[in-house]
C-alpha positions as CSV (number, residue, x, y, z in Angstrom):
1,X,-90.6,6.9,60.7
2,X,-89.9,3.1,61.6
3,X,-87.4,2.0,63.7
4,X,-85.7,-1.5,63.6
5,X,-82.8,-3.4,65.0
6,X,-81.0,-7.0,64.7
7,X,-78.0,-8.3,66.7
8,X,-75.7,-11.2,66.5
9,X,-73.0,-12.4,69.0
10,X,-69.4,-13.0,67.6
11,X,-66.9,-15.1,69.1
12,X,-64.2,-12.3,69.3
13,X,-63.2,-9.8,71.5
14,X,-64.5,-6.2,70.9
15,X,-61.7,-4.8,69.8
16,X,-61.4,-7.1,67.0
17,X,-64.4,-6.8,65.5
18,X,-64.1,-3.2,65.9
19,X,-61.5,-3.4,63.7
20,X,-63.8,-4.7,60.8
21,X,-66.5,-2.5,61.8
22,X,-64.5,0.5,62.3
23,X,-63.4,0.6,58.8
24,X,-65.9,2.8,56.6
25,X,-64.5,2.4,53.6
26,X,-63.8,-1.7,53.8
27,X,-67.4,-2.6,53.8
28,X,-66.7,-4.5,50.4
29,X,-64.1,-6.8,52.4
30,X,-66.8,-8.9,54.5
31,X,-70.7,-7.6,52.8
32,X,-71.7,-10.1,50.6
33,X,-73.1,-8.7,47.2
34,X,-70.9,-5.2,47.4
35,X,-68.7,-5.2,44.0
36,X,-66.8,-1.9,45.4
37,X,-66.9,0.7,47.9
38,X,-64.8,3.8,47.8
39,X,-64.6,6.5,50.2
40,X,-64.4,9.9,48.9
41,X,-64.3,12.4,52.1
42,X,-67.2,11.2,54.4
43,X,-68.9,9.4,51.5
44,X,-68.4,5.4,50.3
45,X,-70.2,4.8,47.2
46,X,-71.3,1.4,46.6
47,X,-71.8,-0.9,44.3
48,X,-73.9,-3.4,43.9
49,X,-76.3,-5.6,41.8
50,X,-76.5,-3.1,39.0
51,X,-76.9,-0.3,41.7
52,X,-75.0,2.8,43.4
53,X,-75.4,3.9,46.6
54,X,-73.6,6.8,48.6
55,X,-73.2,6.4,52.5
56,X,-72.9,9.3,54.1
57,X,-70.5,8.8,57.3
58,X,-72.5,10.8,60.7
59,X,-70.3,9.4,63.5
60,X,-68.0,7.4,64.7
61,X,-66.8,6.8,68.2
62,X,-63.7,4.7,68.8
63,X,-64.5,4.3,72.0
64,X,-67.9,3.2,72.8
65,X,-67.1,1.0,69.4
66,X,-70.2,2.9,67.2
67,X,-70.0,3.8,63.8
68,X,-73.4,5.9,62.2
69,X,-74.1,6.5,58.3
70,X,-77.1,7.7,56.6
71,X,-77.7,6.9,52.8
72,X,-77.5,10.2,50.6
73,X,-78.2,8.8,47.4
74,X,-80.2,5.5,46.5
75,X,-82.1,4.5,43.7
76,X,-84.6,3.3,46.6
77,X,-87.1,5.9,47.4
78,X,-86.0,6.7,51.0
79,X,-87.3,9.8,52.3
80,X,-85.0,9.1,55.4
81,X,-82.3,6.4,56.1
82,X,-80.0,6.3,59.3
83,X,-78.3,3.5,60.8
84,X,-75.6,2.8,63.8
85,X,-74.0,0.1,64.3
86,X,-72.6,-1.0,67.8
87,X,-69.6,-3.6,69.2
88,X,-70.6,-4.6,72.5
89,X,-68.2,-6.4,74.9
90,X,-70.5,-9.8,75.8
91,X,-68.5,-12.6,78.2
92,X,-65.4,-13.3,76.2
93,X,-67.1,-12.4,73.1
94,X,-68.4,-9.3,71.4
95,X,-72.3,-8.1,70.9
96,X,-72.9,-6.2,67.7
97,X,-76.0,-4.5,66.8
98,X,-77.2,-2.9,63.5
99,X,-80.2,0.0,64.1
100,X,-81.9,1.6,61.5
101,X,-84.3,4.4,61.5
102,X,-86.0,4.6,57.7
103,X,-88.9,6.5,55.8
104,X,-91.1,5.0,54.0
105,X,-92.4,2.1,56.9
106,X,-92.6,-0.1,54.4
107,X,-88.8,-0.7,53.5
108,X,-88.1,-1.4,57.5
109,X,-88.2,-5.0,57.2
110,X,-86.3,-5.4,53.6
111,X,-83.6,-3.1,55.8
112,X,-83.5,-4.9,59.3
113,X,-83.3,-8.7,56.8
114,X,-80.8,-7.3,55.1
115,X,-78.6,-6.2,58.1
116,X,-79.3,-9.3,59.8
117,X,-78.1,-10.9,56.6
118,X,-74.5,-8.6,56.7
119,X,-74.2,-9.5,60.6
120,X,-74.2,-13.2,59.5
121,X,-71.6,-12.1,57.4
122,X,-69.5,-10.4,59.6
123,X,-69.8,-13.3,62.1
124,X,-68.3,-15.4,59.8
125,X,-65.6,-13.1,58.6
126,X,-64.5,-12.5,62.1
127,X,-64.9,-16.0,63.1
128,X,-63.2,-17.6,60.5
């Protein structure tokens, strides 16, 4: 199994950004690409480019600001997929990080791009 992480600095208090983050089922408000994400229990299905995924919701603590998901259904083939992702207070600011841990090796990097790419996102979102 491969392990991978990215991390981005936002210009907002923790709480703040928790508040985006926090939110399992509103993942379509700042992700670029998702067309729609609906919770249904512990689940969010998305959508996207043609493609439906189901999250599966493992954790969440409101107060060390950490949300975990695995995906349950993919048309990817994932063997295993889990991922947290953390609001750290930094200065006056907030650190976030996105880890993944993911089976097949070989879909670690397309994984840790991509949530780089959604942290950009978020930065922006919670910037703007």
């Amino acid at each position: 199994m491969a392990s991978g992480t990215t991390e981005t600095t936002i210009e907002r208090d923790p709480d703040t950004v928790w508040k985006v983050i926090g939110d399992f089922g509103g993942l379509a408000s700042w992700l670029p690409g998702i067309e729609s994400c609906e919770t249904k229990g512990d689940d969010r299905v998305l959508s996207m480019m043609g493609m439906t995924i189901v999250e599966t919701l493992r954790a969440r603590d409101d107060a060390k600001r950490a949300i975990s998901y695995a995906i349950s259904e993919s048309p990817l083939s994932l063997e295993h997929h889990d991922a947290t992702i953390t609001v750290y207070p930094a200065g006056g600011g907030s650190r976030v990080t996105w880890e993944v841990n993911i089976e097949p090796d070989t879909l670690l990097d397309m994984f840790v791009q991509t949530y780089a790419q959604g942290l950009a996102a978020l930065k922006a979102n919670v910037e703007g």
